[in-house]
Backbone bond lengths (Angstrom), bond angles and torsions (degrees), N, CA, C in turn:
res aa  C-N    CA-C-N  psi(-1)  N-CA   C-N-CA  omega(-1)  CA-C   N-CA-C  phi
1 X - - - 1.447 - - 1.520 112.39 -
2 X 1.483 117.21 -6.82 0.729 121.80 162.18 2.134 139.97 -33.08
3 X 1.170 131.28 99.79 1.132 143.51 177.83 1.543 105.38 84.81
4 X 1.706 114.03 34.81 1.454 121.95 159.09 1.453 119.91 -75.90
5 X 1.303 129.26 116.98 1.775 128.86 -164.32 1.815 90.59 -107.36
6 X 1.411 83.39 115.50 2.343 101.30 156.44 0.861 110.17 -39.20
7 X 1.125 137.99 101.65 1.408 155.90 158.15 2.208 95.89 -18.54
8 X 1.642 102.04 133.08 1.740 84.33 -179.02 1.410 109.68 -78.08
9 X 0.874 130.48 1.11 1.841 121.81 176.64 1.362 112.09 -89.15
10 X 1.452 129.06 -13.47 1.401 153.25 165.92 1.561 94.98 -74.82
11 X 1.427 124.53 -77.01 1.143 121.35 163.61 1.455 121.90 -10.96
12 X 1.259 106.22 -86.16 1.530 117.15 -179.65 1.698 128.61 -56.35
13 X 1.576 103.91 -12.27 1.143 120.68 -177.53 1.821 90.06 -74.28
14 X 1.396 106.61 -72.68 1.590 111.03 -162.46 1.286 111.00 -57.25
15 X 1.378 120.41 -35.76 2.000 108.35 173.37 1.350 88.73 -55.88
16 X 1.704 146.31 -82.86 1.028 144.89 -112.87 1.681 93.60 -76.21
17 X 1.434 125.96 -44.56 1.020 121.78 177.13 1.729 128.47 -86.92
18 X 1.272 99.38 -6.50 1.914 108.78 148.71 1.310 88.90 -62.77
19 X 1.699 137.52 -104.45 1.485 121.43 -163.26 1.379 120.77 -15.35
20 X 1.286 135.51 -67.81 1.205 138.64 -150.42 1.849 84.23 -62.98
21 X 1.237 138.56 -69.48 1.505 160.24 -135.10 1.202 84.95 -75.27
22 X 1.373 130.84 -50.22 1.539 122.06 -166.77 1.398 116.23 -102.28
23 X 1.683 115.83 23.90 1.560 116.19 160.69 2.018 92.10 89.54
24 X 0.745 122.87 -18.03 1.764 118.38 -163.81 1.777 91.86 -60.66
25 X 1.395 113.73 -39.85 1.487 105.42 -162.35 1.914 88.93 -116.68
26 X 1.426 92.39 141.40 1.930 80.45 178.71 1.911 101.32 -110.74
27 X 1.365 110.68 -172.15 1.384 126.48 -169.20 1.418 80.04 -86.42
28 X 1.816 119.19 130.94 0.903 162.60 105.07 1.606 95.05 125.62
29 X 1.459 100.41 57.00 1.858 112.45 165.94 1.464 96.91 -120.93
30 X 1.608 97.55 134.16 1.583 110.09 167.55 1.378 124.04 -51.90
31 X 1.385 153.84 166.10 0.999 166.51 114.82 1.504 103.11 -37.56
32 X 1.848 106.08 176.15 1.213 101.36 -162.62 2.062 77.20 -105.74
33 X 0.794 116.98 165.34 1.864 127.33 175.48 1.957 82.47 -56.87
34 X 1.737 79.31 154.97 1.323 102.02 165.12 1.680 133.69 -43.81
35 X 1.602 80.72 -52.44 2.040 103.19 164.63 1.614 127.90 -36.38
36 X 1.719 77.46 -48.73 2.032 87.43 -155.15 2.231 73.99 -85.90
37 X 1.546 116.34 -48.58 2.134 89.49 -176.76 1.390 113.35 -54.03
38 X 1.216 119.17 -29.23 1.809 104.67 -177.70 1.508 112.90 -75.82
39 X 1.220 108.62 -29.05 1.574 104.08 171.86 1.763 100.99 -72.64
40 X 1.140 115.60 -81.03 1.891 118.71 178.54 1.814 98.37 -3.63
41 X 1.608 98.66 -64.69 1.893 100.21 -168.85 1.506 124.59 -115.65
42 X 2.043 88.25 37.06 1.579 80.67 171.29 1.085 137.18 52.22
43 X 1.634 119.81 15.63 1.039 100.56 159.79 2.032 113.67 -129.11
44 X 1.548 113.89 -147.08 1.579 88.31 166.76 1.622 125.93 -122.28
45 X 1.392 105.71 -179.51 1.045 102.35 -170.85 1.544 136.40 -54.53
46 X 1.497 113.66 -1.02 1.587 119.06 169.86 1.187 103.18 -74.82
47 X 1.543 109.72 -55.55 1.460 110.73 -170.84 1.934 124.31 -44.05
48 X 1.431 102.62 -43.93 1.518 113.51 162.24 1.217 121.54 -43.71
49 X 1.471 109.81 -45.06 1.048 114.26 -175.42 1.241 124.18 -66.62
50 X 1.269 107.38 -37.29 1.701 126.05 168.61 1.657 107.75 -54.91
51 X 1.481 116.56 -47.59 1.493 119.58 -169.82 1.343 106.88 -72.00
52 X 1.482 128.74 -29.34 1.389 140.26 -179.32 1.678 114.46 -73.93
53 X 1.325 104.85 -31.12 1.475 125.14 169.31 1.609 115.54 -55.04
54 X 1.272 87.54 -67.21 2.073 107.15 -177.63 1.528 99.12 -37.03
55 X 1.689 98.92 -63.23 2.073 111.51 176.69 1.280 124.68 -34.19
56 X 1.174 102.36 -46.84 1.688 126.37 -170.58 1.924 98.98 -82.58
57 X 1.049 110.40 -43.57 1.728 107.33 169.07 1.637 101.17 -41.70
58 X 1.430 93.68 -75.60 1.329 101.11 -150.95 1.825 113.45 -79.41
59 X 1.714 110.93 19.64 1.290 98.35 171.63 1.958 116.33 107.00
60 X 0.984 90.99 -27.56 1.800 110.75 -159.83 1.928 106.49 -55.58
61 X 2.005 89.66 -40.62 1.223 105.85 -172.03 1.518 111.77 -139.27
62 X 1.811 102.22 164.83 1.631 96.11 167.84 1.043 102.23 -154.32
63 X 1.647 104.74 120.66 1.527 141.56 -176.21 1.542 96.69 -75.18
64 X 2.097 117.00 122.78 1.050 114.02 176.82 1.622 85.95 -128.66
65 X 1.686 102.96 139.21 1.344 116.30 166.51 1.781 120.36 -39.30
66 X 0.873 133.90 128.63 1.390 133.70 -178.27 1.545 116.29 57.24
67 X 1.466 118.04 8.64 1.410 109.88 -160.48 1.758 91.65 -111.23
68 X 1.361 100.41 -49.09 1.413 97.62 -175.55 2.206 100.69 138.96
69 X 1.569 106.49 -167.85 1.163 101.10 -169.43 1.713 97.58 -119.13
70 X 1.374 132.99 137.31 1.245 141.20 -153.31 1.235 91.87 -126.91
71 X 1.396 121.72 149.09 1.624 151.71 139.81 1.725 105.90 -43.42
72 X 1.576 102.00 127.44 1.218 84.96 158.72 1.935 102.32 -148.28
73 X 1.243 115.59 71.16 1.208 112.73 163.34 1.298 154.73 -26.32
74 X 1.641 113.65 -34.17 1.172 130.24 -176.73 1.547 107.80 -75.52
75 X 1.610 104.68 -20.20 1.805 108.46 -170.84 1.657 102.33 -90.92
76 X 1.341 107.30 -33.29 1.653 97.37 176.34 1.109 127.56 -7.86
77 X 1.477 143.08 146.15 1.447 158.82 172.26 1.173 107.71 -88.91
78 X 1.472 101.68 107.61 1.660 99.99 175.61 1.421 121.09 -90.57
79 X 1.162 137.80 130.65 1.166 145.59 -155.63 1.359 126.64 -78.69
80 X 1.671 128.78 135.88 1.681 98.64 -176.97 1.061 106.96 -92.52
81 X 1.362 106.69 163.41 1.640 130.84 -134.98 1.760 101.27 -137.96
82 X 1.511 121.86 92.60 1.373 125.90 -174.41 1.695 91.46 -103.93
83 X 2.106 99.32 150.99 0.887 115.82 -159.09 1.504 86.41 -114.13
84 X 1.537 120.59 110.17 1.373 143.35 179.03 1.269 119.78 -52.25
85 X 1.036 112.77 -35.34 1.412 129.27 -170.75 1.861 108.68 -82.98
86 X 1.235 95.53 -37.07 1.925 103.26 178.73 1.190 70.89 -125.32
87 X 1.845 113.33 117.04 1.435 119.30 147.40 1.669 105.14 -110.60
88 X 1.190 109.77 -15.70 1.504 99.70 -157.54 1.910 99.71 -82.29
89 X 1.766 112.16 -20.68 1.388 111.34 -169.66 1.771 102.93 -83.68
90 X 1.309 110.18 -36.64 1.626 118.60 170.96 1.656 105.53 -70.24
91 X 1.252 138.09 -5.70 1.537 99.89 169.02 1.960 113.99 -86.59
92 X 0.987 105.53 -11.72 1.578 112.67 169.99 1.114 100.14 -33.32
93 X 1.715 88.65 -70.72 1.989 126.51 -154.09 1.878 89.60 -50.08
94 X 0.887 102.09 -88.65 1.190 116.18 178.61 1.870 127.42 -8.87
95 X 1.548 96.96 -68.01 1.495 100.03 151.83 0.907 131.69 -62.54
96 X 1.586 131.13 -34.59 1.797 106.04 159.79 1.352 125.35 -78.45
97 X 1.442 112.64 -8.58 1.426 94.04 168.08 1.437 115.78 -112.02
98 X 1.619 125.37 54.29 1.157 108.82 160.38 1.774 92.42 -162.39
99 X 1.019 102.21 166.22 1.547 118.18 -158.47 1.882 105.30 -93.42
100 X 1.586 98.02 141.95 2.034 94.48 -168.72 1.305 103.53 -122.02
101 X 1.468 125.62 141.03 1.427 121.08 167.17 1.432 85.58 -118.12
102 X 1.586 96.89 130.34 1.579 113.17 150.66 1.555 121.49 -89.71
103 X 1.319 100.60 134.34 1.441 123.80 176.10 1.185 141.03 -97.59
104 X 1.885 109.82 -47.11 1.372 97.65 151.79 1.747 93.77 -153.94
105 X 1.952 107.45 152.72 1.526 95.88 174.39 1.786 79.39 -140.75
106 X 1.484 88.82 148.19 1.670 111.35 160.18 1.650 107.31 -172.89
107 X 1.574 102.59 172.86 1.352 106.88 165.42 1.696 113.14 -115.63
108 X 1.798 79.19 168.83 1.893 87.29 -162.29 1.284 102.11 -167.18
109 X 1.500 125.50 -172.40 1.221 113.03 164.28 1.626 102.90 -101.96
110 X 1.211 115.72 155.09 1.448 118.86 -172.75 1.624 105.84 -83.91
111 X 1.152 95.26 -178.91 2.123 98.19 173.32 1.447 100.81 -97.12
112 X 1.371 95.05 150.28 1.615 112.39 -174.00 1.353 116.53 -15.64
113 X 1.850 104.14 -71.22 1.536 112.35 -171.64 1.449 125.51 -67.74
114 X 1.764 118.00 -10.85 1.130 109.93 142.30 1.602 133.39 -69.17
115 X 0.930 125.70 -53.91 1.574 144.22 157.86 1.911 115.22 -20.25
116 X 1.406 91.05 -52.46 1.244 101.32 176.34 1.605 126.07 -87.00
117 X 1.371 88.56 -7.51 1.655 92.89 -177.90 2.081 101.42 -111.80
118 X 1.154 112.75 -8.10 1.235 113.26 153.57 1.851 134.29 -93.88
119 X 1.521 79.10 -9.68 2.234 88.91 172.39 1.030 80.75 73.32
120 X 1.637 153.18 75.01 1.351 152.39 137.91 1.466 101.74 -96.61
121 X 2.019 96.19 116.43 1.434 121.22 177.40 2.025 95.43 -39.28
122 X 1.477 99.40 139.98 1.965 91.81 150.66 1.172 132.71 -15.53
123 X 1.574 121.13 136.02 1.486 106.93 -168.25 1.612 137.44 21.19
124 X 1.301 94.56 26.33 1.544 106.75 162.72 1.785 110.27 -68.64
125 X 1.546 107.89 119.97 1.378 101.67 169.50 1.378 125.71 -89.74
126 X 1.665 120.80 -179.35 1.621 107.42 -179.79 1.607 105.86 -162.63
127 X 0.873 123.44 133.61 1.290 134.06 -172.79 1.824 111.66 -53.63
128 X 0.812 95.79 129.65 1.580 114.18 -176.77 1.352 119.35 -118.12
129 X 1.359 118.40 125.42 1.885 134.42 -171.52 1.535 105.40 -136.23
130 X 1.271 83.96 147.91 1.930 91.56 168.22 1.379 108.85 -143.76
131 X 1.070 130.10 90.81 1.962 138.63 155.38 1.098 105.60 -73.20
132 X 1.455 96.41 165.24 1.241 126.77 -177.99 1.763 82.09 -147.19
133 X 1.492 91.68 138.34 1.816 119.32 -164.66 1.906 102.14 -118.39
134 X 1.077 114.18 122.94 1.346 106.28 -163.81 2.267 103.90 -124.81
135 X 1.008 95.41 153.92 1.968 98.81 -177.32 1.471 113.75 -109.45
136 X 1.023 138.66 60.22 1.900 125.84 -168.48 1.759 98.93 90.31
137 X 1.088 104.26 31.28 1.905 106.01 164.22 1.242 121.34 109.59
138 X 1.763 114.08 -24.97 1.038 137.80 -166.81 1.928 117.16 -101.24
139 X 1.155 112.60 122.72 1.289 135.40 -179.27 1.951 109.52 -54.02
140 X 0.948 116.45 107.34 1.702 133.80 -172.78 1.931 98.52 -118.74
141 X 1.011 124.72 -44.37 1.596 110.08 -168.78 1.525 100.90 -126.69
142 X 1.487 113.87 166.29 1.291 129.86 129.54 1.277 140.40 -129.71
143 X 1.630 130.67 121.27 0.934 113.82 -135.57 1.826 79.82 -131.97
144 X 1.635 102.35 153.91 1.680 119.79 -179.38 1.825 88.91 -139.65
145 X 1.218 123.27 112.69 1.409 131.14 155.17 1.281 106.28 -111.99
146 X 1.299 112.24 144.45 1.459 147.18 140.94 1.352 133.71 -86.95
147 X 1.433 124.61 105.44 1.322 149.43 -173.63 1.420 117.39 -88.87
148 X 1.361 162.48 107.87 1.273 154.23 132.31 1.171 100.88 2.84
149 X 1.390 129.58 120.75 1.062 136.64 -174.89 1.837 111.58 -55.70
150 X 1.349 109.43 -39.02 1.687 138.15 -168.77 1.790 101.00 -58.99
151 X 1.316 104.39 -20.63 1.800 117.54 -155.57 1.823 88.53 -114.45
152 X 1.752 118.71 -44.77 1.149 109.22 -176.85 1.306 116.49 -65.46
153 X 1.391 131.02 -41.67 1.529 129.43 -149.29 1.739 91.86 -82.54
154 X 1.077 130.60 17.41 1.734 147.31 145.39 1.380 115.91 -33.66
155 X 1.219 101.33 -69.49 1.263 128.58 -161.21 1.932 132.12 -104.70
156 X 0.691 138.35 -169.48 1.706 125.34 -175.94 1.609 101.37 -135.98
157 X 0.963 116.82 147.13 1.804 121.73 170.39 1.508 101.12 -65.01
158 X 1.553 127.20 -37.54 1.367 106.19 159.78 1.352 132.10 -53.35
159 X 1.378 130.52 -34.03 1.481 147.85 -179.50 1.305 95.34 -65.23
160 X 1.601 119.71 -59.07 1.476 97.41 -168.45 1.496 131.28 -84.81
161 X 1.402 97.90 -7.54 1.131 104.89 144.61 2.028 146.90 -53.71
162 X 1.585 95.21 -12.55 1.427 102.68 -166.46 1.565 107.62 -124.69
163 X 1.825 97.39 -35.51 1.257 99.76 178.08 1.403 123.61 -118.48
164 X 1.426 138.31 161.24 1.371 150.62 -169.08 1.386 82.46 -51.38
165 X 1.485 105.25 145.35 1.494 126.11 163.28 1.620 118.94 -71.23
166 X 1.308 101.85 -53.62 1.969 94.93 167.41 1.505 107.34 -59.33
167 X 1.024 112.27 -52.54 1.469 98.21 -168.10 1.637 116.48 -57.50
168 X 1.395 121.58 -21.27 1.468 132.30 179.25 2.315 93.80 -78.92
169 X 1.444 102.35 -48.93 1.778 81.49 173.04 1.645 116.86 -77.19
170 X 1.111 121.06 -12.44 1.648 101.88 176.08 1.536 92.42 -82.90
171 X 1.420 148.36 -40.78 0.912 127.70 -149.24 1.853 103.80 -81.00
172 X 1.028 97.32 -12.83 1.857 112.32 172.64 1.363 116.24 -66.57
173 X 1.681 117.50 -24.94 1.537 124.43 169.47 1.776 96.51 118.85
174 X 1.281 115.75 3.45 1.449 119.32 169.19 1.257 117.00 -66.82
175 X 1.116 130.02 109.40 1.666 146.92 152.37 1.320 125.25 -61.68
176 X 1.414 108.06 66.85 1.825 110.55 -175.45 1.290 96.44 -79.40
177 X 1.597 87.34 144.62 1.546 109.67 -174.76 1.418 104.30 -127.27
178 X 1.264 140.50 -32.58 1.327 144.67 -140.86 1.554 119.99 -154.89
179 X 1.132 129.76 163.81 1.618 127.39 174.94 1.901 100.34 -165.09
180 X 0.805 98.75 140.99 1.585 125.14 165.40 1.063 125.87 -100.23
181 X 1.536 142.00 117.42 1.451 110.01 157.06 1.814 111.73 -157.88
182 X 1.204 109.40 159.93 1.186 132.92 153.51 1.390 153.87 -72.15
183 X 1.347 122.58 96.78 1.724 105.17 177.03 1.203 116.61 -112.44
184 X 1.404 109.51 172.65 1.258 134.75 -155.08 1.384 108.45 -157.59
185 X 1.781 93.55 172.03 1.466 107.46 159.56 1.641 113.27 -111.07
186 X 1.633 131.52 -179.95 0.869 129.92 168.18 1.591 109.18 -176.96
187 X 1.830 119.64 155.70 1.418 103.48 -168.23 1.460 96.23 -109.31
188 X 1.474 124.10 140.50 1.568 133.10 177.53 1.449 115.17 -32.45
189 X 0.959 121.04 122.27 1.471 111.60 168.13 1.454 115.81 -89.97
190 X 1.257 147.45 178.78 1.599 152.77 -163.76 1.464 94.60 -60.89
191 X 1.580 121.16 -68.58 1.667 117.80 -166.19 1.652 106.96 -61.40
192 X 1.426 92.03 -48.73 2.284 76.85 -175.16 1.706 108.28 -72.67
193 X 0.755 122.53 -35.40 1.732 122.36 176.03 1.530 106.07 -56.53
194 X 1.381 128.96 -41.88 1.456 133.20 159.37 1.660 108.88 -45.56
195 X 1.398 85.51 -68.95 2.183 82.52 -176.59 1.694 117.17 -72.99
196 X 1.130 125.82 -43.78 2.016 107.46 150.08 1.493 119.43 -67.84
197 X 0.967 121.65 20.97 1.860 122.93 165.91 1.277 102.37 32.04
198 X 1.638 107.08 74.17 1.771 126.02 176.75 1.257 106.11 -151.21
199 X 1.112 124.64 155.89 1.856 142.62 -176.15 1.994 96.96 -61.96
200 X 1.428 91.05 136.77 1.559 110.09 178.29 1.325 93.89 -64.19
201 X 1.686 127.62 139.46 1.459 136.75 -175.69 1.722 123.30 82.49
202 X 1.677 97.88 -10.66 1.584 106.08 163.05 1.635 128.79 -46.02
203 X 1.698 115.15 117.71 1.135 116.08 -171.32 1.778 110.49 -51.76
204 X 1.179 95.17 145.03 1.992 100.27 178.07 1.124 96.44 -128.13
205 X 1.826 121.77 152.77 1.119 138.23 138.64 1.712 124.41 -58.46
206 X 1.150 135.03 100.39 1.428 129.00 -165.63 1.950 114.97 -93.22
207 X 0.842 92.22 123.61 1.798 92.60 170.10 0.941 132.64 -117.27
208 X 1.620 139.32 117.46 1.700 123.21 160.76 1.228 93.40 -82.07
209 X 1.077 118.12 166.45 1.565 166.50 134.08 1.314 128.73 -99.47
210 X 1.495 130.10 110.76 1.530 118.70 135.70 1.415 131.49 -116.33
211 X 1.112 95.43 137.59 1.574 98.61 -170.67 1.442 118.98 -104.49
212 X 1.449 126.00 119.38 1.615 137.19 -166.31 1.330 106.74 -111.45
213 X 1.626 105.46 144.36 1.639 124.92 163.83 1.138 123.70 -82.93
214 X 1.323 136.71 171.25 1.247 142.84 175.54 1.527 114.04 -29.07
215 X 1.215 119.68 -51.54 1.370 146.66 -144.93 1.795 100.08 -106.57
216 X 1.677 111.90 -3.73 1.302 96.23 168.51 1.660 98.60 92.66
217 X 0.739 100.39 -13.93 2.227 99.51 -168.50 1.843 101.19 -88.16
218 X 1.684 110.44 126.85 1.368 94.02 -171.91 1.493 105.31 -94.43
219 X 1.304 91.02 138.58 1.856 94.84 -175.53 2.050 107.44 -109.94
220 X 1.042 112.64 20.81 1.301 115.21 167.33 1.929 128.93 -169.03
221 X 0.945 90.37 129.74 1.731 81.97 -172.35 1.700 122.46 -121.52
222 X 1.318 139.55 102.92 1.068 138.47 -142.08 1.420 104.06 -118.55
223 X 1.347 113.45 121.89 1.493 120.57 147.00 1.060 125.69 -125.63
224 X 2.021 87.82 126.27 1.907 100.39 -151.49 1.790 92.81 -99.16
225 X 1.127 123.81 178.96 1.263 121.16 179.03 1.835 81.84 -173.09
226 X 1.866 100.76 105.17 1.552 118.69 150.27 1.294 144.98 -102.87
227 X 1.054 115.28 155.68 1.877 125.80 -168.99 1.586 80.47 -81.22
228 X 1.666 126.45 115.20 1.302 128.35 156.04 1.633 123.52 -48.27
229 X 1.642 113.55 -16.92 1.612 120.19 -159.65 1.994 90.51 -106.16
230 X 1.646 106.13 24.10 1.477 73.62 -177.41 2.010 88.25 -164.82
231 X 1.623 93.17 7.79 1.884 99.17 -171.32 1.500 99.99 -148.47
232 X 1.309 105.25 111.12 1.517 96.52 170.87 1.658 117.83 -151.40
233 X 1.519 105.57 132.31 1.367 112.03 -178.64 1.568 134.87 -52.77
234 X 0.813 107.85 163.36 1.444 121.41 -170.86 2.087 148.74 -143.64
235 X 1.190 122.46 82.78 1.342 109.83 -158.89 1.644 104.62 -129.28
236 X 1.143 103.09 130.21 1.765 130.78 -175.69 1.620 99.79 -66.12
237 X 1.332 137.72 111.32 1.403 128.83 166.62 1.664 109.33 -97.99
238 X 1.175 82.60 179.67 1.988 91.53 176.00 1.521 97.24 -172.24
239 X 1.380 107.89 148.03 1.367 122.19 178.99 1.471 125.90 -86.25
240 X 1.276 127.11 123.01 1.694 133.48 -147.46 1.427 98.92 -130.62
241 X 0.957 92.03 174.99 1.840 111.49 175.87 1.434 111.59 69.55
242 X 1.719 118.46 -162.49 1.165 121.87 -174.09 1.381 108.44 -134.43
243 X 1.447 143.95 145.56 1.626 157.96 171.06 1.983 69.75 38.85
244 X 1.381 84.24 -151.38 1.670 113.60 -152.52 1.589 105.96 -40.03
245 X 1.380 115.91 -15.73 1.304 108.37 170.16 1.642 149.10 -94.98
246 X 1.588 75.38 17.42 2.152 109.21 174.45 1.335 108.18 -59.98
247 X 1.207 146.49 113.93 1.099 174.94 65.15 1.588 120.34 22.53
248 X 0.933 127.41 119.33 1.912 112.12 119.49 1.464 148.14 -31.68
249 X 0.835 105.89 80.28 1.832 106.64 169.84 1.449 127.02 -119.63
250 X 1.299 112.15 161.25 1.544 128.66 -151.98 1.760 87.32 -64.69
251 X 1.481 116.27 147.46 1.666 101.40 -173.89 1.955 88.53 -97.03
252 X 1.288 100.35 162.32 1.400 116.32 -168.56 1.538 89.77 -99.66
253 X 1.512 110.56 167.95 1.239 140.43 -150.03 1.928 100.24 -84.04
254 X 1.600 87.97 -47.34 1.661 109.87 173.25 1.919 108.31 -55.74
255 X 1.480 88.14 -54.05 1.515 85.52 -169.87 1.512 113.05 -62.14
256 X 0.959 113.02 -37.72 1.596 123.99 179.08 1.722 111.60 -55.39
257 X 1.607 102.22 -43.18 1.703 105.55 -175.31 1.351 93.96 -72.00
258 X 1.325 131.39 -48.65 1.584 127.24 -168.76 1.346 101.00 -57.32
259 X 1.660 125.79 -52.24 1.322 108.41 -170.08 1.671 119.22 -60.77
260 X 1.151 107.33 -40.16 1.706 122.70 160.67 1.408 105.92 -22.09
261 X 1.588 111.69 -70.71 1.480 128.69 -161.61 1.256 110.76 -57.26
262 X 2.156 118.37 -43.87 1.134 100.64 -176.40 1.460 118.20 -83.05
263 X 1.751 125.80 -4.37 1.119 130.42 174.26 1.341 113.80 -66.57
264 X 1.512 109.57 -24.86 1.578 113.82 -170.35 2.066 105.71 -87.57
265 X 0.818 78.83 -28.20 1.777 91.50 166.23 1.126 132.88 -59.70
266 X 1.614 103.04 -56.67 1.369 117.21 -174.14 1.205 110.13 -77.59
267 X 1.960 130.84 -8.60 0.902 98.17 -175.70 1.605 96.44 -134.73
268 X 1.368 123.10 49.51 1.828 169.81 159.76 1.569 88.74 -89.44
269 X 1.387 103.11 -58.08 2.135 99.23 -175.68 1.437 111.67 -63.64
270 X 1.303 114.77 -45.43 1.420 137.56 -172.59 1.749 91.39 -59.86
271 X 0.864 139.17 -65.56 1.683 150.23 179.38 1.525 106.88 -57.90
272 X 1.491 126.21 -17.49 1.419 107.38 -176.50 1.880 92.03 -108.60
């Protein structure tokens, strides 16, 4: 992806909609005319037009003939929001509540750094998919997993097409225990910018995934690639340790219900 340039109407799209996102511009303030944004960002007036377009798709704004271009906050797209810390209990969640187009499935042998990052014996092959995961119609992920071939021939390209992918390996007799992963950034290339319907060189959120069984053996390998304006991460901290050795750490599931419990208490006292 190296020496791929943001298209400038992409450009001009994300400043204009950083303002709106970060309170700078409020619901029902004009924009500046087309004239005075192509001068501001150098560039011209089609291009605005294009960035004012994207806004107006997705709600942000509303372009009135002779009136000018308006804020519209309340329509914003709110983004889904995965909880980093529990990834393995949110991909269920996740797949039933959001809609999948499959793109392509077969088997093969994978490339090295998949292979090797799943402990697949030599020329061991593994089933290979690519979705695209969608929220109310609209395109949020793209996703390419790799399956052990032994774990894929489980399941049907119709199934994974309809149903959550973990839920298709536990129901195979897989005992996930574990996940790994990595993020990143990365810029769209021609095919994923086609399937999230965004400008070639569009910034992405990037993810590996691996996903392990009981036994340590990885039975899934994910590279996610998200639209930042419509997917965004998430992790609960809490403060640990003792004097100089207090920390940050991920807050636990317990700590979270206890804090719940004493909120639900204290205000049971507050009521009597």
């Amino acid at each position: 992806m190296a020496g791929v340039d943001v298209p400038k109407a992409r450009q001009v799209y994300l400043v204009l909609r950083e303002r709106i996102a970060s309170g700078g511009l409020h619901s029902g303030d004009v924009l500046p005319g087309e004239q005075a944004l192509a001068a501001e960002h150098n560039v011209s007036r089609i291009t605005v037009r294009k960035a004012l377009a994207e806004l107006e798709r997705e709600g942000m704004v509303d372009r009135r003939r002779g009136a000018g271009t308006f804020v519209r906050l309340a329509a914003a797209p709110k983004p889904v929001v995965a909880d980093i810390a529990d990834v393995l209990s949110n991909l269920v969640a996740m797949g039933r509540g959001t809609d999948v187009r499959l793109l392509a499935f077969g088997y093969g042998e994978p490339a090295s750094a998949v292979a090797e990052a799943l402990r697949l014996a030599p020329g061991e092959r593994a089933q290979r998919s690519v979705r695209v995961r969608m929220v109310d119609g609209e395109p949020f992920s793209h996703l390419t997993t790799h399956v052990p071939e032994r774990i894929g021939v489980t399941y049907s390209e119709a199934e994974l097409a309809s149903r959550p992918l973990l839920a298709l390996l536990e129901r195979s007799g897989v005992e996930v225990d574990r996940a790994t992963q990595e993020i990143g950034a990365v810029l769209a290339t021609p095919d994923v910018a086609a399937a999230l319907n965004i400008d070639i060189g569009s910034a992405l959120i990037a993810l590996t995934r691996v996903v392990y069984d009981a036994e340590g053996r990885g039975v899934e390998h994910l590279a996610a690639l998200y639209r930042p304006d419509r997917y965004a991460f998430r992790m609960d901290l809490e403060r640990t340790g003792a004097d100089d050795g207090r920390r940050w750490s991920p807050a636990t599931g317990e700590h979270q219900s206890t804090k719940r419990s004493r909120s639900a208490r204290k205000h049971e006292g507050k009521a009597q």
